[in-house]
N, C-alpha and C positions, 0 to 999 in steps of 0.2 A: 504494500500500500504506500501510495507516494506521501511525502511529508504532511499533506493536508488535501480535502475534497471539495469538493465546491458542491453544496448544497441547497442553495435556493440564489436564485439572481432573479433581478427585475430592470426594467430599463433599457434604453439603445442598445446596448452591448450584451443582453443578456444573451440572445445568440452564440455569441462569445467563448460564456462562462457557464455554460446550460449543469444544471446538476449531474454531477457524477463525473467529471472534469477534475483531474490532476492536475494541483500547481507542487510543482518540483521545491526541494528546500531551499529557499529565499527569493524565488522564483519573483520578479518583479511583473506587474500588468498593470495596463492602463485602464483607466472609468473614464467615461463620459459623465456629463452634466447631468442628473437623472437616474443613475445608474448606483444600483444596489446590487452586493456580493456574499454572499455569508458562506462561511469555509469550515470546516471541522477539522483539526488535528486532533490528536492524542489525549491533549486535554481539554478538552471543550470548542467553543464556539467563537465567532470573532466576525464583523460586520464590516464590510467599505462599504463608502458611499464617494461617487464621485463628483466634481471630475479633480483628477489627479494621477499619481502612478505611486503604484504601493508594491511591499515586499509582504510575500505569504506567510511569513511570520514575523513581521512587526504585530503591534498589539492595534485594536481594531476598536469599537464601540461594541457594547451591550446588545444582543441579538431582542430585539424585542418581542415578547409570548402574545400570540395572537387566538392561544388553543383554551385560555377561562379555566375553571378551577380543574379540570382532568389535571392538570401537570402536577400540581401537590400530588394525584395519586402515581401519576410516573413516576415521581422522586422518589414513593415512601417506597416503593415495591422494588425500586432498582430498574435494571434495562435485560438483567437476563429472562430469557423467556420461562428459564425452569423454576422462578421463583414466585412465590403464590402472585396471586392476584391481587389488587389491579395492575395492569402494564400497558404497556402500548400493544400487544396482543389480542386484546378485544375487540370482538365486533360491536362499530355501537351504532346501534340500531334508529338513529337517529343520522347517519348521515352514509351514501351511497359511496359506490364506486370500487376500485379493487384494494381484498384485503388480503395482507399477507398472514398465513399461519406455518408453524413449523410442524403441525402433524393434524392428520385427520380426526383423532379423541380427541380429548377431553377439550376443545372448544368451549372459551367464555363469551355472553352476552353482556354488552354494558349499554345503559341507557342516562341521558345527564340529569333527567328528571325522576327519580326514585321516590316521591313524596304519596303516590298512590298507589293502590293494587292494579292492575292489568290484566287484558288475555293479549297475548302473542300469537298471531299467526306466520309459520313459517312454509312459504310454498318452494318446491326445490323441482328441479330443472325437468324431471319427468312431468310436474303437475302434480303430484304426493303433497299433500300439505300435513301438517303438524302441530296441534294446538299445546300452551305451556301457561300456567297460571304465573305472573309475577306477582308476590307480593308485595307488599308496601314496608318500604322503607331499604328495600332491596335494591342497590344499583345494579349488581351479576349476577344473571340466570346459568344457569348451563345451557349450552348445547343439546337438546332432546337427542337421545342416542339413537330414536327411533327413524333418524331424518340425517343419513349417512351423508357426511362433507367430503367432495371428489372436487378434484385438481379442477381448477379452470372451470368449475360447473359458479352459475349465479341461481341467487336465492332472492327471493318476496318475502319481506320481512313487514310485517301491517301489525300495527300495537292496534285494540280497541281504541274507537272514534277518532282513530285518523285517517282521511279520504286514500291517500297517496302512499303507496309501498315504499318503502327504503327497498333498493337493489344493490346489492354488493355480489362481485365475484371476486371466490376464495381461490388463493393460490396457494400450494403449499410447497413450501421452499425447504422444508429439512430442518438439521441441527444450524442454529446461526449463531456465529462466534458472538461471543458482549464485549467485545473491541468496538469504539466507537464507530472509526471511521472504516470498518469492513459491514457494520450491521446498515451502516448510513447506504452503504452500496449494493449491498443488496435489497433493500427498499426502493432504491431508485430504477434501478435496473428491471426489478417486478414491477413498476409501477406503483408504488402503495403511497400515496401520497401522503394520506392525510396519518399512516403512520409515521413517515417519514417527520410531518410538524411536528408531530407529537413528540418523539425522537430529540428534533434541534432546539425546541422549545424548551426541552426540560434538562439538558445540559447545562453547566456552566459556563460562561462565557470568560473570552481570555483576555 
């Protein structure tokens, strides 16, 4: 892994600097006017903004959390996948797109609102659906065992008296190291974005 990653860019240049992008150790690059870069090494996080020309490890600005109170529970849990729950490993059922897991079992649900009981409907890629009581005061459900999670399949995730399904496709990517900046990369690489925030967000910044 090269001395740091480049993990979220915005701006003229983000082209550029697209996530998942090696800057070599001391590695200078230019920003433009508008131009945001946030980089991960070894020990945390670290922000340019331009316009200027910076080295990839000089010290940077405070990566700012855009992800609300989840991140306290990233912190308290750690980054590794095998350590209980909550982590950035949850499916949370309140927002789409693709999620990464490192195995097919034991699958958590998390949801941001836990203040009432619930029914869960989960429909899975044949059309099989799966109903799950949540309780109140419960943020993680399990996984219904009954409703097998396959590579690359998407799921309908519909909490009671909400119109609109949450859709998420599961990828399952294996055993994933808790080195920063190799778990950063294969997030990026799968796709998982909004694990990925989760992720930069709740790092330290350098």
């Amino acid at each position: 892994m090269a001395n740091v990653l480049v993990v979220r860019s915005a701006g003229p240049s983000a082209q550029s600097y697209r996530p998942g992008r090696s800057l070599g150790d001391n590695e200078a690059f230019t920003l433009r006017a508008g131009d945001t870069v946030v980089v991960l090494s070894s020990r945390g996080t670290r922000a340019f903004q331009g316009p200027g020309t910076f080295r990839s490890t000089q010290a940077g600005t405070q990566v700012a959390s855009n992800s609300g109170a989840r991140i306290g529970a990233v912190r308290s849990a750690g980054l590794d996948p095998n350590m209980p729950q909550p982590s950035i490993w949850q499916i949370d059922v309140s927002a789409g797109g693709t999620v990464c897991l490192t195995s097919a079992t034991g699958a958590t649900l998390w949801r941001p609102d836990h203040s009432g009981a619930t029914r869960l409907s989960i429909r899975g890629p044949s059309g099989a659906s799966q109903q799950a009581t949540w309780p109140a005061g419960a943020a993680t459900l399990a996984w219904p065992s009954a409703m097998p999670i396959a590579n690359n399949a998407s799921y309908e995730l519909t909490q009671a008296g909400t119109a609109v399904p949450t859709r998420v496709q599961v990828k399952l990517i294996g055993p994933v190291s808790t080195e920063y900046q190799a778990m950063a990369d294969t997030l990026i690489r799968n796709g998982c974005q909004q694990q990925l925030d989760l992720l930069v967000d709740s790092l330290p910044g350098m």
